[in-house]
BASE-287727 format. One record per residue (C-alpha): x, y, z; residue number from 1. Coordinates in Angstrom, 2 decimals. Example, Ala and Ser with C-alpha at 12.3 -4.5 7.8 and 13.67 -1.06 7.14 Angstrom:
<pt><u>12.30</u><v>-4.50</v><w>7.80</w><num>1</num></pt>
<pt><u>13.67</u><v>-1.06</v><w>7.14</w><num>2</num></pt>
***
This chain:
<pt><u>0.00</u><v>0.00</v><w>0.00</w><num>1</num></pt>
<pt><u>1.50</u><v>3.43</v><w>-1.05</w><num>2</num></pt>
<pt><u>1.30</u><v>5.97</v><w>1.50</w><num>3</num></pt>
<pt><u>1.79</u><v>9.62</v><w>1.58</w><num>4</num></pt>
<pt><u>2.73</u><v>11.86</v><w>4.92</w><num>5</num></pt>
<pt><u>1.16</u><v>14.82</v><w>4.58</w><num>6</num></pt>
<pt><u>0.93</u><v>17.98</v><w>6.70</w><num>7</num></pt>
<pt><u>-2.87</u><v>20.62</v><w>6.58</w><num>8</num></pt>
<pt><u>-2.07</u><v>23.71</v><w>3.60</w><num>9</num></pt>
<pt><u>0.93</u><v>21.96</v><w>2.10</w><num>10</num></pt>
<pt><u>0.95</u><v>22.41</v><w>-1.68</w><num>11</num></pt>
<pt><u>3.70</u><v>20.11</v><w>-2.37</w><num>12</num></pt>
<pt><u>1.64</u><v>17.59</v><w>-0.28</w><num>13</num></pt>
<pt><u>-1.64</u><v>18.24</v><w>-2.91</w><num>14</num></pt>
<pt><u>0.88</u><v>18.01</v><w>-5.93</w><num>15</num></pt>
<pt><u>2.43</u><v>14.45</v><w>-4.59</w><num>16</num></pt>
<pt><u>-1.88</u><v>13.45</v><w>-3.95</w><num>17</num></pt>
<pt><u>-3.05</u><v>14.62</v><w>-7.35</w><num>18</num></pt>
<pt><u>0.19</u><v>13.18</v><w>-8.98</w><num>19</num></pt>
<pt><u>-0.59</u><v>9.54</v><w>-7.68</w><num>20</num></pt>
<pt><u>-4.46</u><v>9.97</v><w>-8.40</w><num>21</num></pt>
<pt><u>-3.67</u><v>11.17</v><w>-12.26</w><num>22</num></pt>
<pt><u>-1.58</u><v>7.94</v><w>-12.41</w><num>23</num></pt>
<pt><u>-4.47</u><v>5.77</v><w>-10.84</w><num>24</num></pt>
<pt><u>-2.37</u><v>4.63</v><w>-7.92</w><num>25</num></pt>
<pt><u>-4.11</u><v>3.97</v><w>-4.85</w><num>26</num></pt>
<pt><u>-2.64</u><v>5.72</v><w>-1.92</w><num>27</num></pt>
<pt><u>-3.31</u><v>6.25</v><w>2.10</w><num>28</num></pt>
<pt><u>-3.31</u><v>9.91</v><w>3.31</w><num>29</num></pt>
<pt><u>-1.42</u><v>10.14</v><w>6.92</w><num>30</num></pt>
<pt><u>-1.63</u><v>13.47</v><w>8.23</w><num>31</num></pt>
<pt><u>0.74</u><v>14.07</v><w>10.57</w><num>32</num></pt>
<pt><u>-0.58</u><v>17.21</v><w>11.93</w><num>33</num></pt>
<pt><u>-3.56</u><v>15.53</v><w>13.37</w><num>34</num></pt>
<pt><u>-2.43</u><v>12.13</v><w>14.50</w><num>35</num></pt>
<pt><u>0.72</u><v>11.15</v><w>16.97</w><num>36</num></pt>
<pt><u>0.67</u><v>7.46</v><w>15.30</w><num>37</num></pt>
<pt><u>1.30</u><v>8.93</v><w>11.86</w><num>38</num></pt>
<pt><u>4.27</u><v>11.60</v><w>13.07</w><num>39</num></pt>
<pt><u>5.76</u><v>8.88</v><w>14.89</w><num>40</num></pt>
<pt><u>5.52</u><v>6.20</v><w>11.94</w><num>41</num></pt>
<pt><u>6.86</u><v>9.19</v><w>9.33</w><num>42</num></pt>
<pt><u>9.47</u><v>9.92</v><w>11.98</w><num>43</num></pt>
<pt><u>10.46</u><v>6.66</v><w>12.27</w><num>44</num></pt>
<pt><u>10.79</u><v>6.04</v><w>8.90</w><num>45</num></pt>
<pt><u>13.17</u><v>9.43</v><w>7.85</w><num>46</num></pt>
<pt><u>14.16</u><v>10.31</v><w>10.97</w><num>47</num></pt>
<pt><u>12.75</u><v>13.89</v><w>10.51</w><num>48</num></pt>
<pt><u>9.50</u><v>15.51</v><w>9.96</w><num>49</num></pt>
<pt><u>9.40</u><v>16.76</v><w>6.42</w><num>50</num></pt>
<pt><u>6.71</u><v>16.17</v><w>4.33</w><num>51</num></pt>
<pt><u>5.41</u><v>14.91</v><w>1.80</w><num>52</num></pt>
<pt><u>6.74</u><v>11.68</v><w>2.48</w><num>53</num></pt>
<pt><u>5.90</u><v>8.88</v><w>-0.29</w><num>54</num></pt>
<pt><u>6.45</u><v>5.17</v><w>0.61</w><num>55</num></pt>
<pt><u>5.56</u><v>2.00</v><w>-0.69</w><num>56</num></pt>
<pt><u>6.96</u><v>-0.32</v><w>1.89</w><num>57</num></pt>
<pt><u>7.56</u><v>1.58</v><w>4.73</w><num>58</num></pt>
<pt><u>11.24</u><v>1.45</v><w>3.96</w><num>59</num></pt>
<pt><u>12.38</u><v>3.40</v><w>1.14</w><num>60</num></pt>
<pt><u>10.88</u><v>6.79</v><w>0.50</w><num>61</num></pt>
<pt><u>10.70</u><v>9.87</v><w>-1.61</w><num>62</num></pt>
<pt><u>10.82</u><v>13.30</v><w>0.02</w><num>63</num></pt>
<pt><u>8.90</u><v>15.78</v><w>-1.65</w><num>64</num></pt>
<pt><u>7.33</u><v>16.37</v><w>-5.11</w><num>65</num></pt>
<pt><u>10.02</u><v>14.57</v><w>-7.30</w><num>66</num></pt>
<pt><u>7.62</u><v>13.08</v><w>-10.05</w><num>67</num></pt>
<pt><u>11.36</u><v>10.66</v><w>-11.21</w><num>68</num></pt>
<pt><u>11.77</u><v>9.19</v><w>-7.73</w><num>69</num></pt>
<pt><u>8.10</u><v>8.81</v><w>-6.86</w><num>70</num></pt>
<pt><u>7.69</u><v>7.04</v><w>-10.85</w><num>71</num></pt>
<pt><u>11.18</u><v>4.76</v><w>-9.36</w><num>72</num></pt>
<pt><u>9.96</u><v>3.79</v><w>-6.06</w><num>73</num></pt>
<pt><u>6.29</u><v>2.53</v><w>-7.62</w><num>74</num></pt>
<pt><u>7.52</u><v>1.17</v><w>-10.47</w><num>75</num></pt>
<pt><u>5.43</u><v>3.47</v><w>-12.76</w><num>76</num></pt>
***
């Protein structure tokens, strides 16, 4: 399942959403403004708290709005 970290009023995080829907991919939203779980699991994963965060497997990860990387990591 892909999932994307997101943060409220983040336009890179709407670009990264309306990327993945445009490609048909279905994707969970985590914000991590509103729920602990979600900052810890995005923390865990980069050890930081940027967003958008883009995963796949809850291991490797694309930071940002980087159309390459996110097309890489889900084999699109």
């Amino acid at each position: 399942m892909v999932k994307v970290y997101s943060i409220n009023e983040c336009p890179w995080c709407e670009k990264v959403k309306k990327y993945l829907k445009s490609k048909h991919v279905d994707f969970e939203e985590h914000n991590i403004e509103v729920n602990e779980a979600d900052r810890d699991a995005c923390y865990q994963l980069t050890g930081d708290m940027m967003v958008p965060i883009t995963t796949a497997d809850d291991k490797d990860y694309v930071l940002g709005f980087d159309k390459a990387k996110i097309d890489a990591l889900l084999n699109l």
